[in-house]
Residue, then its C-alpha position, 0 to 999 in steps of 0.5 A: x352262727x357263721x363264725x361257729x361254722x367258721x370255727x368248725x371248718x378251721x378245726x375241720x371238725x367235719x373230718x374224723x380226727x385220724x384223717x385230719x393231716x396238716x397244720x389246722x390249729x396254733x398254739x401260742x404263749x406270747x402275743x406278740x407270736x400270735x399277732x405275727x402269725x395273724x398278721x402275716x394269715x390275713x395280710x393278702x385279702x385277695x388270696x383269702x377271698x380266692x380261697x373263700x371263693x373256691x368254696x362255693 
């Protein structure tokens, strides 16, 4: 159940899609592109946790 919540946040589907602005979905062709960019989102645990952290 959280990772649909999760899902749902990511994609900001609890914005109406004419005011969702900035970069909230990746599209990739290679894995090689999508491990890159995993990577480099989930490297500094700390910064996440501030953001998860700014949420409540």
């Amino acid at each position: 159940m959280a990772q649909l919540y999760m899902a749902s946040n990511v994609i900001k589907n609890h914005i109406p899609i004419t005011l969702r602005n900035g970069n909230w979905a990746q599209e990739f062709y290679r894995l090689d592109e999508m491990s890159i960019y995993i990577k480099t989102q989930f490297e500094d645990r700390t910064f996440i946790e501030n953001i998860l952290a700014q949420e409540d």
